[in-house]
N, C-alpha and C positions, 0 to 999 in steps of 0.2 A: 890141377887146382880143384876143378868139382871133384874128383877123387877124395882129395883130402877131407873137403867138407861134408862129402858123403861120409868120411869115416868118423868126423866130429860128429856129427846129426848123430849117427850110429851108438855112436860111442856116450853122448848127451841122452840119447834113449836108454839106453841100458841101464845107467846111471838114473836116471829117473825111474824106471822099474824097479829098481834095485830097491830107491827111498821109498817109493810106495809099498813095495812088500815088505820094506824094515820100519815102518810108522810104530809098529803094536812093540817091536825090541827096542827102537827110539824112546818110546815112550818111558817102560819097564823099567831101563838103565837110567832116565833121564827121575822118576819116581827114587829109584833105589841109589841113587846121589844125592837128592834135593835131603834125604833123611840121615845118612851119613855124614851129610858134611855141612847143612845148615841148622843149626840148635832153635834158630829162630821157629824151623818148618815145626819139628819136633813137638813143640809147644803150643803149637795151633789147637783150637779145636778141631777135631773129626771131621763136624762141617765143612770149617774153612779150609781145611787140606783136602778135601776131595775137591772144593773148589778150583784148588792151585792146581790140581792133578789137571783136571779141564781146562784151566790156562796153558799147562806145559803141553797136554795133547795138541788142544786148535794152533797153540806156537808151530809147532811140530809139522802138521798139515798142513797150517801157511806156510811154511820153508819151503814144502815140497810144490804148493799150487804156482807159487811164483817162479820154481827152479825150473817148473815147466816153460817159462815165458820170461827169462830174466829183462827182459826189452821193457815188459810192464813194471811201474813202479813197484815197489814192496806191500805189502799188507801192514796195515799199524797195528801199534798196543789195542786203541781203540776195538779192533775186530776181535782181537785175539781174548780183549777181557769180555768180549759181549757175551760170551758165554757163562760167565761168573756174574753175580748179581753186583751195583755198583758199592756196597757196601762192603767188599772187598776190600775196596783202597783203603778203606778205613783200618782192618785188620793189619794189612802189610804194608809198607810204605815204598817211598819209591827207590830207596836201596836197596829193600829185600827185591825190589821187580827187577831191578840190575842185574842184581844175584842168580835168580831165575834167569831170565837169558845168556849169563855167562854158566852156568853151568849146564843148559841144553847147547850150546856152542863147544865146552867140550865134551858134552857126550857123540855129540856128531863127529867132533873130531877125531874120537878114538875111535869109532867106527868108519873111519872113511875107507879103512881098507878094505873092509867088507862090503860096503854101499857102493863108492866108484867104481867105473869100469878101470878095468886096468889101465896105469896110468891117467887116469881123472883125477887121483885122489888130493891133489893139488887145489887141482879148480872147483873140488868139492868145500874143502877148508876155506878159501878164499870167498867162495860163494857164500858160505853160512857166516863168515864174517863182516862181509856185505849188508847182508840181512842183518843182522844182531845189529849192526850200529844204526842202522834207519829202523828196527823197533827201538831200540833204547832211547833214540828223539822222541818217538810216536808217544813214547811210555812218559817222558818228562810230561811230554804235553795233557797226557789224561790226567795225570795228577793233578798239575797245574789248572786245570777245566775242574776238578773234582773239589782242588781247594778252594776253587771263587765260588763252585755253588755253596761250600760248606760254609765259605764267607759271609755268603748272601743270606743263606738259610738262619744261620747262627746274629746276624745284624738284626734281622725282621724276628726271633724269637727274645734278642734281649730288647728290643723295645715295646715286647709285647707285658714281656716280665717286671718291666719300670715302672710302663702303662698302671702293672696291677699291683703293682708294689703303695705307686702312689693312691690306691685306688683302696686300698687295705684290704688286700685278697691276703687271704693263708689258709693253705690248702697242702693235700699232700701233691697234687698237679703242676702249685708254683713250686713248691720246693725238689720240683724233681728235676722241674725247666732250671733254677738258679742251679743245680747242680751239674745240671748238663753243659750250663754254661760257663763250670769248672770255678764255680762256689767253695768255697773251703770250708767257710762258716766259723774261723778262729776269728774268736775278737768280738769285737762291739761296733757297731753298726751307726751310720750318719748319711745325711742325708745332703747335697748342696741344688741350690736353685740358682741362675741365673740365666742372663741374656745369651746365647747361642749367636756367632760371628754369622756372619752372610754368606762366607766364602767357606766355611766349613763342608766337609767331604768326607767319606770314607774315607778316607786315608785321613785324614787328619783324627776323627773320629777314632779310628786305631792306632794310631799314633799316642792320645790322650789317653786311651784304655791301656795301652800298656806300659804310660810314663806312672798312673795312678796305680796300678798293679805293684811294678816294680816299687813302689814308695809305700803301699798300705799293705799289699795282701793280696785282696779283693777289690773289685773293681767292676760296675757296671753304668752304662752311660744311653740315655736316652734322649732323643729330641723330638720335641713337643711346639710343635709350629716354631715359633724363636725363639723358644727358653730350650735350657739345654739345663737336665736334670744327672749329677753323678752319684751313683750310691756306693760309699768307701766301708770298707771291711776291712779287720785287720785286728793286732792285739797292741798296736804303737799309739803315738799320740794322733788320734787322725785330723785333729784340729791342723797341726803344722803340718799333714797331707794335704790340708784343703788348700792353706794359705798356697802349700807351693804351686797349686794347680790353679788356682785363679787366672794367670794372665791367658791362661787359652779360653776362658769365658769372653764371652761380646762384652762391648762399656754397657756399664751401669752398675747396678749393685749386684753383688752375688752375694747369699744371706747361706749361715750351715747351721744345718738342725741340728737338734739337742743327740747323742749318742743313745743309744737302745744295745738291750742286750744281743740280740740276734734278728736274722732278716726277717721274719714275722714277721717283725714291731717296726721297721723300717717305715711301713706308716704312719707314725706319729712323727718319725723325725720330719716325713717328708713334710706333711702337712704345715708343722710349724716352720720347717724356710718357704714353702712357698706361700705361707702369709705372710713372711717376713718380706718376702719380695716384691708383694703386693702393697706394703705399708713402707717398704723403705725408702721412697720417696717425700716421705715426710720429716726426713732426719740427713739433709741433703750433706752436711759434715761426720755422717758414720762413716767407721774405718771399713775396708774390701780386703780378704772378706769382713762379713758381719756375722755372729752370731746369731740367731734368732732369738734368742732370750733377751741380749742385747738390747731390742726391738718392741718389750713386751707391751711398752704405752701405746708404739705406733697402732701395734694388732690391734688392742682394743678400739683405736682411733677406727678403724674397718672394719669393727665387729666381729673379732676372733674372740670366741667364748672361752676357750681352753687360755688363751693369754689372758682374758680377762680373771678367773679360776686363779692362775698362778698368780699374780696380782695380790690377790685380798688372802693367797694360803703363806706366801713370801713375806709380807709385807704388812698389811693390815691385820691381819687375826693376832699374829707376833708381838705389836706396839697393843694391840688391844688386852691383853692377855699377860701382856709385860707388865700393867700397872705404872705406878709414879711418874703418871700425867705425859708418858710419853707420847701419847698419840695426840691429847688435846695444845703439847709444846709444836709439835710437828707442823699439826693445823696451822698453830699461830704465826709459824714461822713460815710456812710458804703463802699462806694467805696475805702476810702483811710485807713484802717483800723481799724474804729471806733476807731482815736486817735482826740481829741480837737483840737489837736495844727495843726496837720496835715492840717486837713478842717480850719480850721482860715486861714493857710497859702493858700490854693487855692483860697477862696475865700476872701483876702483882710480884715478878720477883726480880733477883739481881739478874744483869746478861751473865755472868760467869755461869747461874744456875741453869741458865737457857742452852750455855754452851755444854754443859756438863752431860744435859737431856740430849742433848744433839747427838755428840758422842756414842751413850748406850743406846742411840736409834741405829748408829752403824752399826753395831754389837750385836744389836738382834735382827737386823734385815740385813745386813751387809753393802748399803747404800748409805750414802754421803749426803746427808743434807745443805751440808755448805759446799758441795761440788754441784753446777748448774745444770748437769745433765743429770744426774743422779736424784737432785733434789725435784726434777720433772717429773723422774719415774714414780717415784712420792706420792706428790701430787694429783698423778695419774690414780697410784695405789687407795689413796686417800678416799678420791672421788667414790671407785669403783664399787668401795668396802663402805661407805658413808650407802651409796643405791641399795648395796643387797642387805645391807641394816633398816631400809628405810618402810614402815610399814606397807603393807599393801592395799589398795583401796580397793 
């Protein structure tokens, strides 16, 4: 029995000498296959394939440190890629790393009759198959590690890019982060603001990024203490993108900016839902979503100057600029309780003439004066465009 074991030891040496002085034709063969037979390698950069070259070597070496001491666990992917920079993983993926250790598994293996001692070349094959299936674990795992930092890293750069989006950054810096953040840039550009749930997570968080993706285009999602900000990209209608993504917002109102041509301009749309969201509490029956233009009385009600602007360029300058007393019917008729007859009577005519005026008010602003909601924004309009006519003292 020690006999035998003596000649296993023996014979376990030799075999190990053998892998050590075949490390550099290991290698050579394990290079001059990787190029043969995977198109992927082929098309690496130079860089990156020397890199792999330096994976297949240290692979190669750890086979051999471990074969010295099979008793010790195996060596992982982890060690094997330490020698490669981590932006490796990024190049090749973890099927090409597959790939790689089954073809250093069979370069070992055509060599085993040269590397084992006689009669080892069994437990040479065995061995190296051994090893290949605890790196191939080791290797799931690096990726796995490589893709929650790229998760992590990629989370904390698009809430940086919303931050500056809403902030009206444009720059060739933002636009290189939106692109890295796999931007397209086709389409036209919107903005939505609202309430962010409690229980919201990462995962959920990417979950809603890639429900608004698959539905618009583009897709970028920020939170901002408890609002929760989506900016939708795309060449579709993104308004019924918004609609469909609503119910993952928190309760309350969620308001969507006006569209813009491209993500520069995104802060205009932003700006205008998030004042929308800040004044839609004053319109406790608008529909979810909201528009922001929707909304334009409320802005002004909180001092949004750009809603105020659109107001008297919509709205007021149009009746003013219309002539045949339409702006002074308007007055008459929300001032004195949007009743016909009422306004007929101030101003001296029939109510059908009142009605008739009413009409070409919708004609030229696209607002309803005998609709109650419409006939407020009016009134709103009314006031805003009566201040910025009004002398100045």
């Amino acid at each position: 029995m020690l006999r035998l074991m003596a000649t296993t030891a023996h014979r376990d040496s030799h075999t190990l000498r053998r892998l050590h002085d075949g490390t550099g034709l290991l290698s050579a063969a394990a290079m001059r296959k990787l190029d043969e037979s995977l198109p992927w390698y082929r098309a690496l950069p130079a860089e990156d394939r020397s890199w792999v070259g330096l994976v297949v070597q240290a692979g190669i070496t750890s086979f051999t440190s471990w074969f010295a001491d099979p008793a010790t666990p195996p060596h992982g992917a982890g060690e094997i890629f330490a020698a490669a920079p981590p932006e490796l993983t990024r190049s090749i993926s973890l099927q090409h790393t597959l790939q790689l250790v089954r073809v250093i598994v069979e370069v070992v293996e055509d060599h085993s009759d040269r590397l084992a001692a006689p009669g080892y070349e069994r437990d040479l094959r065995e061995a190296v198959l051994r090893y290949s299936r605890e790196v191939a674990f080791s290797a799931a795992e690096v990726y796995a590690r490589a893709a929650e930092a790229r998760g992590a890293w990629d989370a904390r750069l698009e809430a940086l890019v919303v931050d500056a989006l809403v902030r009206g950054d444009d720059d060739d810096a933002l636009r290189s982060r939106v692109a890295a953040l796999g931007w397209s840039g086709h389409g036209s550009v919107l903005v939505m603001a609202g309430a962010s749930r409690p229980e919201l997570d990462e995962v959920q968080v990417g979950e809603l990024r890639r429900a608004a993706r698959r539905a618009a285009g583009d897709a970028l999602v920020g939170i901002q203490g408890g609002r929760l900000i989506v900016v939708l990209g795309g060449e579709g209608d993104l308004r019924s993108v918004a609609a469909e993504i609503t119910p993952r917002f928190g309760p309350g109102p969620v308001v969507v900016g006006p569209a813009v041509a491209r993500i520069g301009e995104a802060a205009t749309s932003a700006a205008a839902a998030l004042a929308g969201l800040a004044a839609a509490p004053a319109w406790p029956g608008a529909p979810c979503p909201v528009l922001a233009d929707e909304l334009l009385p409320e802005r002004v009600l909180v001092g949004d100057a750009v809603a105020r602007a659109r107001l008297i360029e919509q709205a007021y300058r149009p009746l003013q600029e219309a002539g045949g007393s339409l702006l002074e019917t308007l007055a008459a008729h929300v001032e004195h309780g949007r009743s016909l007859e009422a306004a007929a009577r101030v101003l001296y005519v029939h109510p059908n003439t009142v009605r008739y005026r009413l009409r070409k008010v919708i004609e030229v602003t696209g607002w309803d004066p005998l609709d109650a909601r419409e006939s407020f924004v009016l009134a709103i309009a009314l006031a805003v465009g009566r201040l910025e006519d009004a002398p100045r003292t």
